[in-house]
Wavefront OBJ file of the C-alpha trace (Angstrom):
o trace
v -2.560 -34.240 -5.119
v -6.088 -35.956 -6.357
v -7.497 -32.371 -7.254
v -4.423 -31.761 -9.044
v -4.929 -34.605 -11.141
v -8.083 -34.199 -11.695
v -7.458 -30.009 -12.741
v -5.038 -31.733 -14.857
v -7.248 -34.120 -16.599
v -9.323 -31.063 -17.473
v -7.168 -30.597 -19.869
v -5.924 -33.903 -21.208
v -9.499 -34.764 -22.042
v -10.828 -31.665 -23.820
v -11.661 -32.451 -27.307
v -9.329 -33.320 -30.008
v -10.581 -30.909 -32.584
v -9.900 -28.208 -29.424
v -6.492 -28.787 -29.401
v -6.062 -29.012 -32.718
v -7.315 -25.142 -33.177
v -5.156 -24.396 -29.812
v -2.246 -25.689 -31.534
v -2.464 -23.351 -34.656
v -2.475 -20.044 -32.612
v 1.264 -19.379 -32.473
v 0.861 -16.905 -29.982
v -1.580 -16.932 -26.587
v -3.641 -13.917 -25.919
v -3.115 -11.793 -22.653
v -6.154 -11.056 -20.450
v -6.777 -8.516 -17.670
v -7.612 -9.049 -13.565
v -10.821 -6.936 -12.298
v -10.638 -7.342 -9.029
v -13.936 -5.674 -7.219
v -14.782 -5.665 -3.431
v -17.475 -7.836 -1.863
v -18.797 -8.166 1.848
v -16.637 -11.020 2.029
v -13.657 -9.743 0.658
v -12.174 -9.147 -3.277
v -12.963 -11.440 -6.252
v -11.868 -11.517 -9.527
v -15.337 -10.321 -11.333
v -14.556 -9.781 -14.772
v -11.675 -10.868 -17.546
v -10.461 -8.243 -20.183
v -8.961 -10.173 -23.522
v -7.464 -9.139 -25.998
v -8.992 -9.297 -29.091
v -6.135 -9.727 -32.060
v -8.863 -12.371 -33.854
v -12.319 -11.404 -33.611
v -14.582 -13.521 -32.680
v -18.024 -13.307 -33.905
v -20.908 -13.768 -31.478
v -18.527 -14.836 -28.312
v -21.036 -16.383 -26.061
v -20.198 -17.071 -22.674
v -21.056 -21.286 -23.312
v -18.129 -21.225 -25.284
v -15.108 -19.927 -22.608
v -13.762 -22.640 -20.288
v -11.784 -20.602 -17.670
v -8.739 -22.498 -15.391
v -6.981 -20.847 -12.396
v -3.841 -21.226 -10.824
v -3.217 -19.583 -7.734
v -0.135 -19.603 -5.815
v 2.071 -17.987 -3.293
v 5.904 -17.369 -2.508
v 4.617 -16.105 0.820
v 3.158 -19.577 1.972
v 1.055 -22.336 1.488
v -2.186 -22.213 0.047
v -4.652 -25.321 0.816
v -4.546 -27.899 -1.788
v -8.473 -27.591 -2.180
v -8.006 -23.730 -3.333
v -4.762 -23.789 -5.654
v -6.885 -25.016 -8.828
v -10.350 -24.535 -10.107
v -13.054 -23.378 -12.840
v -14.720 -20.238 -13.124
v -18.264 -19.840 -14.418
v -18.641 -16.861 -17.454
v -22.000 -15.285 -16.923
v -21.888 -13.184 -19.921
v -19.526 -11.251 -22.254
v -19.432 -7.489 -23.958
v -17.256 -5.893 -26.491
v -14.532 -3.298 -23.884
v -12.129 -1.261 -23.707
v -8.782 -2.441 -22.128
v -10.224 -1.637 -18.854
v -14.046 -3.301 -19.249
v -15.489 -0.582 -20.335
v -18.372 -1.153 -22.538
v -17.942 -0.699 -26.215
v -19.646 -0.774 -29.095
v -16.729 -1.430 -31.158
v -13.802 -1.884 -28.041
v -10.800 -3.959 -29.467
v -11.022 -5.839 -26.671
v -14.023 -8.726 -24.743
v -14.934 -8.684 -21.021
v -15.943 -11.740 -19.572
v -18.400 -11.420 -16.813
v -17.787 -13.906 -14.092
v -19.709 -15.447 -11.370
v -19.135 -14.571 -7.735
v -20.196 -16.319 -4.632
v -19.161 -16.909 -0.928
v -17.206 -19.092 0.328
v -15.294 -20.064 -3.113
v -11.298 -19.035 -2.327
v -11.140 -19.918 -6.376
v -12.894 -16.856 -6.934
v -10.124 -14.364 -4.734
v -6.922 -13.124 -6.004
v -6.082 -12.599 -1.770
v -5.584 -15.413 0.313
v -5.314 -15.634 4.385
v -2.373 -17.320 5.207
v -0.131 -17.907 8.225
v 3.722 -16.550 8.258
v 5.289 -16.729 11.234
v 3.916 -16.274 14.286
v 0.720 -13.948 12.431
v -1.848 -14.474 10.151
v -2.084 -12.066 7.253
v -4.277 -11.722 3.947
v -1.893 -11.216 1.078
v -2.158 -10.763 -2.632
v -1.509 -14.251 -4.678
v -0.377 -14.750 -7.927
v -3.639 -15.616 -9.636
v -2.926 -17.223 -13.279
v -5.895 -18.217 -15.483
v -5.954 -20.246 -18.697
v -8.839 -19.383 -21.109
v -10.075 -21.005 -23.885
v -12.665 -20.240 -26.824
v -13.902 -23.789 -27.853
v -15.200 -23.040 -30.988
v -12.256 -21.174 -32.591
v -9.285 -22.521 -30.793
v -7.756 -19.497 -29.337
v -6.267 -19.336 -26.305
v -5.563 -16.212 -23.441
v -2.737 -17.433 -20.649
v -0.491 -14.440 -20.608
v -1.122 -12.019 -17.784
v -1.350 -7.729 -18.438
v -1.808 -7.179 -15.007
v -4.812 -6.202 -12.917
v -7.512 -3.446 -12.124
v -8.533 -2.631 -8.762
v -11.649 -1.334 -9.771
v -12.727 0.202 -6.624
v -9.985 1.745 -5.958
v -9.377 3.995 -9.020
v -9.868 7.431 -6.748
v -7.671 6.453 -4.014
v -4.383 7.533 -3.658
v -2.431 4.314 -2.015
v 1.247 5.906 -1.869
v 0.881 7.647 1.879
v 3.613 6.794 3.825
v 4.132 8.598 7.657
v 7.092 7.720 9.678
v 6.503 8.483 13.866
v 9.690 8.393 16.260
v 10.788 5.151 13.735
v 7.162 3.707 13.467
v 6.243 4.284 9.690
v 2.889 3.481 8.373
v 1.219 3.131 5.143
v -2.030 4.339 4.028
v -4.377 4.916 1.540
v -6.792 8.333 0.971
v -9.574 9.251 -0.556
v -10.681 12.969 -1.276
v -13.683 14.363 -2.477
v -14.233 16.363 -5.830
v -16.546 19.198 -6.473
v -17.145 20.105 -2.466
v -17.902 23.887 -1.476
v -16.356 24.368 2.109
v -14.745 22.309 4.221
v -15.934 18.298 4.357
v -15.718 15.689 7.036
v -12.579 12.941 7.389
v -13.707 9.359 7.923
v -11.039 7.547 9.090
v -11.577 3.755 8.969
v -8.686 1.494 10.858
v -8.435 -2.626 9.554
v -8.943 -5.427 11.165
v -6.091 -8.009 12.356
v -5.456 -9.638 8.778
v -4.790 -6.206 6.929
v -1.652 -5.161 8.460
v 1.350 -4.725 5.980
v 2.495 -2.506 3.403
v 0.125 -2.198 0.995
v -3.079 0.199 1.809
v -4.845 -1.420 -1.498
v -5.353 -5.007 1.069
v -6.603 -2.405 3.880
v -9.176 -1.307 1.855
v -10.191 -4.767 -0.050
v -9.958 -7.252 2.515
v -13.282 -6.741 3.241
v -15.501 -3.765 1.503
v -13.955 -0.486 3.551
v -13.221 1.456 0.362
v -17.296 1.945 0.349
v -16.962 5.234 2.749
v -15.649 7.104 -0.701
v -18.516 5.376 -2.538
v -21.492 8.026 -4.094
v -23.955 6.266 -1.919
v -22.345 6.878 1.208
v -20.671 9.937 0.312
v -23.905 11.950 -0.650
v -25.078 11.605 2.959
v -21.819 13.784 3.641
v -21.946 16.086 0.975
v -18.538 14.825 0.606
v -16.252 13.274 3.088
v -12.541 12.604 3.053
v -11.497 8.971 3.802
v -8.496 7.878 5.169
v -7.093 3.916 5.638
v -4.072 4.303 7.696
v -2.363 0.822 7.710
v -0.228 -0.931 10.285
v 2.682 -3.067 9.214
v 1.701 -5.865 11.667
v -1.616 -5.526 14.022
v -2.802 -2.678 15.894
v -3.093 -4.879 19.098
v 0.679 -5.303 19.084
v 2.311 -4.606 22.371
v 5.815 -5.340 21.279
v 5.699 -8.635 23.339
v 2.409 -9.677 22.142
v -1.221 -8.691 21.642
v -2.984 -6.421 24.032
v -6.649 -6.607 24.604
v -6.270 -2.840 26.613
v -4.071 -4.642 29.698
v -0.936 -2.687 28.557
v -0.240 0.078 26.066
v -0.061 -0.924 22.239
v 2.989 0.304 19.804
v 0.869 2.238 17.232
v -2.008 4.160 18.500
v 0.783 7.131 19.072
v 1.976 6.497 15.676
v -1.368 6.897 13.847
v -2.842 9.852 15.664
v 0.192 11.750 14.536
v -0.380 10.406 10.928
v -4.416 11.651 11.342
v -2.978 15.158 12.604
v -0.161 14.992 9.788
v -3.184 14.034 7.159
v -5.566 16.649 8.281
v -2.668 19.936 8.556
v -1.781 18.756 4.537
v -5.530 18.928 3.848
v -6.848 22.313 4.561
v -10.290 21.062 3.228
v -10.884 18.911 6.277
v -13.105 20.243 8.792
v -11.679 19.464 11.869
v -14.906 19.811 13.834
v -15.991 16.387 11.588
v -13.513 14.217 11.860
v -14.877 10.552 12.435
v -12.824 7.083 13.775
v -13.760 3.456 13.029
v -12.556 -0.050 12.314
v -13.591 -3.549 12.851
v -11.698 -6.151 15.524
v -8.514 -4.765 15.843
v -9.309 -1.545 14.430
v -12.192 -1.271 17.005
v -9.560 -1.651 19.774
v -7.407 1.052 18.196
v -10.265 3.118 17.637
v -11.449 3.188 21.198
v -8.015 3.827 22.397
v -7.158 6.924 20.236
v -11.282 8.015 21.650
v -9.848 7.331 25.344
v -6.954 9.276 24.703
v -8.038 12.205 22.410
v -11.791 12.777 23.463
v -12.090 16.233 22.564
v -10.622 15.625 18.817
v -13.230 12.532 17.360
v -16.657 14.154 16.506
v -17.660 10.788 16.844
v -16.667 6.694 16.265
v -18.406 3.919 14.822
v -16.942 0.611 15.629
v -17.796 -3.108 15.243
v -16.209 -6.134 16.515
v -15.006 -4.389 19.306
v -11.600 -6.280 20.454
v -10.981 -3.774 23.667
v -11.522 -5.925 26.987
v -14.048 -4.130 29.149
v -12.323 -5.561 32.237
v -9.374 -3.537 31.103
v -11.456 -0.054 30.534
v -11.339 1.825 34.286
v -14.387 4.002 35.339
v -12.515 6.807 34.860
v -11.840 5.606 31.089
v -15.506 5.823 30.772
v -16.515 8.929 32.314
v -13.325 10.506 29.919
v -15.827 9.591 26.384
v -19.049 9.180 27.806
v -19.656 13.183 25.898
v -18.001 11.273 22.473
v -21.093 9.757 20.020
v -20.497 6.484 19.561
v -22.148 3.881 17.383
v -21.137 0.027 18.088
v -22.137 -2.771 16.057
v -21.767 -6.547 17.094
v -22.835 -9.721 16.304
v -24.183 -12.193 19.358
v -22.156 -15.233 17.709
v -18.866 -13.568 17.395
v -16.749 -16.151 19.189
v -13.128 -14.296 18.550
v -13.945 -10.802 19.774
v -16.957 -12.342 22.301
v -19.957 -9.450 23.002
v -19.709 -10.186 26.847
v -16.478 -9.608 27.281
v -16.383 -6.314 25.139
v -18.862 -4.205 24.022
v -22.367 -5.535 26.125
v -20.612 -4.662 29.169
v -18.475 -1.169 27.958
v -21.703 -0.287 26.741
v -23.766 -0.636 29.528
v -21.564 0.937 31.552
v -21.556 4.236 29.087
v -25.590 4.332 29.531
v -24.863 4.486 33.177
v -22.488 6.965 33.191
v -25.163 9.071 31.287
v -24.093 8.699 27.449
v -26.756 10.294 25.586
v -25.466 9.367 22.119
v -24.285 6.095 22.257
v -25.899 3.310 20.297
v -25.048 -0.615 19.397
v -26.459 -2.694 16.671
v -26.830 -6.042 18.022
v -27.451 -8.854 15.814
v -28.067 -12.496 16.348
v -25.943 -13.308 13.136
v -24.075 -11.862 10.307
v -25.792 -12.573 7.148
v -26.248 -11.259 3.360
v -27.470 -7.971 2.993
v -27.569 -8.101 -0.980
v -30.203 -10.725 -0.804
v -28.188 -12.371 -3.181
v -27.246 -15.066 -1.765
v -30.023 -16.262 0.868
v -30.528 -12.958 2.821
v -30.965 -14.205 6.148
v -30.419 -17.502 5.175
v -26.942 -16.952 4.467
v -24.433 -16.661 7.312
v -21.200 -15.398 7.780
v -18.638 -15.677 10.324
v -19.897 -14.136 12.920
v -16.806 -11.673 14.101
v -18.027 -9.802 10.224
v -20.238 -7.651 11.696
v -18.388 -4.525 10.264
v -20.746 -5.610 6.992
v -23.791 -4.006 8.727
v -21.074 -0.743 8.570
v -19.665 -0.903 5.719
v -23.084 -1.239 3.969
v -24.930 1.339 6.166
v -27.384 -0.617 6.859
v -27.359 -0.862 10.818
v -30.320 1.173 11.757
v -31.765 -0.413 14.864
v -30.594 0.441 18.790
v -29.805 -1.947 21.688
v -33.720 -1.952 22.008
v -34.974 -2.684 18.733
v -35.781 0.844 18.119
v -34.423 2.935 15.297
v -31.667 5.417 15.713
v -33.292 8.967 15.223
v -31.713 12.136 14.318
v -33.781 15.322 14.743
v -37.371 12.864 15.119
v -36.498 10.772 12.143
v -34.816 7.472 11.690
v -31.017 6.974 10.412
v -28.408 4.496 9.139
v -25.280 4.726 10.845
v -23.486 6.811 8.463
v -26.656 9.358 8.086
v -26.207 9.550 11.859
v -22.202 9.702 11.674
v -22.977 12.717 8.698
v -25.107 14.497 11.671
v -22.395 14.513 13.862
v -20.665 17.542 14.499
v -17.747 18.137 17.414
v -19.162 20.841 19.808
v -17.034 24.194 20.131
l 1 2 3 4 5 6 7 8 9 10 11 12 13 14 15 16 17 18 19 20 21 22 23 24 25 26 27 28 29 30 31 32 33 34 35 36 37 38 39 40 41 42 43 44 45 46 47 48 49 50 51 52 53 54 55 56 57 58 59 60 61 62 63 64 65 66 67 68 69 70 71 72 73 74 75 76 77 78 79 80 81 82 83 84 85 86 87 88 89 90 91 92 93 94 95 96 97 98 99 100 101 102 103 104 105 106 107 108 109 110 111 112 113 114 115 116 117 118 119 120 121 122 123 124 125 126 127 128 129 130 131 132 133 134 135 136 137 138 139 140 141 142 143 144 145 146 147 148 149 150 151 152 153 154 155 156 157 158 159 160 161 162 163 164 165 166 167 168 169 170 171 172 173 174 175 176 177 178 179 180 181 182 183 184 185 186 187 188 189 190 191 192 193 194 195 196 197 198 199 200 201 202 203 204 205 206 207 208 209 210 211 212 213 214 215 216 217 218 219 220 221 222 223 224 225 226 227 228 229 230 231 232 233 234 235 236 237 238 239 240 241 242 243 244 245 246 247 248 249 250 251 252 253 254 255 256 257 258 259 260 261 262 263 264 265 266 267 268 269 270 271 272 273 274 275 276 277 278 279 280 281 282 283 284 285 286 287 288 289 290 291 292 293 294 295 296 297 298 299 300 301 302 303 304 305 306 307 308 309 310 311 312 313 314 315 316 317 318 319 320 321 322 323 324 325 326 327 328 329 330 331 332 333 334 335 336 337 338 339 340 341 342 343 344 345 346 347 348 349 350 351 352 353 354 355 356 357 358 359 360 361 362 363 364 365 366 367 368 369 370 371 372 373 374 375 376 377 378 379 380 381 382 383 384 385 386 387 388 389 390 391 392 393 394 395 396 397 398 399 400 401 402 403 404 405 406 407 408 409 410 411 412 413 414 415 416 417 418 419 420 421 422 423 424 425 426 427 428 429 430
């Protein structure tokens, strides 16, 4: 209730002469959501307004910038309903943000940061029995000081990062339908590798677009990553609860979960519709629950992964049977951890699983250990700047994991590789 008030008061004491110019605009200017991906998760990075009165020299001093963010889904912590965001700078657009000389429309440039829900159009939140993140209604009120004018009326939103996906799949399995979203590359000569990339716990649903930007997985179709590939497929199949669901509860690999049948017939379905697909290169992955999935669809189709990269591992090694492990010890696998993950905890999954794979004579197994997960950008404390530990998959999606159990780099043919330069090397032997 106080921050309420006090969100309200923002208002109530904004100059006189303010609300004097806000009163003679008859009608409120609508503004645009971009929505980009960051290691934590989406943000709302930019504004798009209209631009029926010009404005001459906007400077970014000038915008104050409210949000409202709500949910019919349920309740969003008091601290992150209402806030203020920060304009960094501003640029004559298009109606998407495109720079333009002479664009009928102004992007506002907005700041980002950790840690600040204010900043995210998605919100965690617990329905039921589960814990999903879900897309909020995210309203913003913004005002020009100098000239009055005011933009409150929504024109919808711009996944930025997602422009090149195609999020309509939909794949039904004896009465087990899943969603996902694709990705497939342009310009390729021959046949190009799949990377298939399976969500964590919170990204279960309907809606492949929350797959993809609950935390930065759409990256596998960006040009950095893609290059290494000379083009790769991507694939985000989506489950509409958790992959760890047993049908009485979440398995940790002690009994059979309802999906993993269900998605290996959507990656066969995916790959027959794609004739571009080299099956000899198709890779698995995923983070926490997607790890466990992952590893299950490697222990029971060995012979079809050309390899699997997985971090946050959430399969029990007490559940995995010696036999399990001599069945992918042949399969290249590349795990990634962090030491203070305290929901899917190292000891209990992958430290022993992959000792036990070095034993059993993998010669292409690796795991990225770290002490902590922290900022790769260097943008906001580098190493200084932690993140919940279980978010290892940011070493992953960044491809920057580079280092073995040992401390030594990963080579490929005597040189040293990123994960995804060693996942591009990776070919499924005939």
């Amino acid at each position: 209730m106080k921050k309420n008030l006090l969100f309200l008061l923002a208002f109530l004491t904004m100059p006189l002469l303010t609300w004097a110019n806000i009163n003679s605009q008859p009608t409120p200017g609508s503004y645009k959501l971009i929505v980009e991906g960051f290691d934590w998760g989406p943000a709302v990075s930019r504004l798009v307004l209209s631009m029926d009165q010009p404005i001459e020299e906007p400077r970014a001093s000038d915008f104050e910038i409210f949000v409202s963010r709500s949910s019919s889904q349920g309740e969003i912590p008091e601290a992150a309903r209402n806030g203020k965001r920060t304009v960094v700078t501003s640029y004559s657009s298009d109606s998407d943000g495109n720079r333009q000389d002479d664009g009928k429309f102004l992007t506002l440039v907005l700041a980002v940061s950790p840690n600040n829900p204010i900043m995210s159009s998605m919100q965690y939140l617990r329905m039921g029995n589960r814990a999903s993140n879900v897309w909020i209604d995210y309203q913003v009120t913004v005002l020009h000081a100098k000239s009055g004018q005011v933009w409150n009326q929504s024109n919808g939103t711009l996944q930025q990062d997602l422009k090149e996906f195609d999020l309509s799949g939909k794949f039904t399995h004896q009465n087990t339908t899943l969603t996902y979203g694709a990705f497939a590359p342009k310009n390729v000569t021959g046949k190009a590798p799949l990377i298939i990339w399976l969500h964590g716990g919170g990204e279960g649903g309907t809606d492949p677009s929350i797959a993809l930007l609950g935390n930065k997985a759409y990256n596998y179709a960006s040009p950095e990553i893609q290059v290494l590939f000379g083009g790769a497929y991507v694939l985000a199949p989506q489950t509409p609860t958790f992959w760890m669901d047993s049908g009485q509860g979440m398995t940790r690999g002690q009994v059979n979960d309802i999906y993993n049948a269900a998605v290996f017939a959507l990656i066969q379905d995916y790959v027959a519709k794609n004739p571009g697909i080299d099956p000899n290169r198709i890779y698995v992955g995923g983070c926490s629950n997607g790890g466990y999935i992952s590893l299950k669809l490697i222990f029971e189709h060995p012979d079809y992964f050309a390899a699997g990269y997985i971090s946050a591992l959430a399969f029990n090694n007490e559940f995995v049977t010696d036999q399990m492990v001599q069945k992918i010890k042949n399969v290249p696998i590349w795990f990634v951890h962090s030491k203070d993950d305290m929901t899917t905890k190292p000891d209990e999954t992958v430290v022993p699983l992959f000792d036990r794979l070095k034993k059993a004579g993998a010669k292409n197994v690796h795991f990225s250990y770290y002490d902590n997960v922290t900022d790769v950008t260097g943008l906001y404390g580098g190493e200084d700047f932690r993140y919940n530990g279980h978010w290892s998959w940011v070493y992953s999606h960044a491809n920057t994991a580079r280092l073995d159990l040992d401390g030594k780099p990963v080579m490929v043919d005597g040189k040293p590789v990123t994960i995804m330069e060693w996942m591009a090397a990776q070919r499924k032997k005939k």
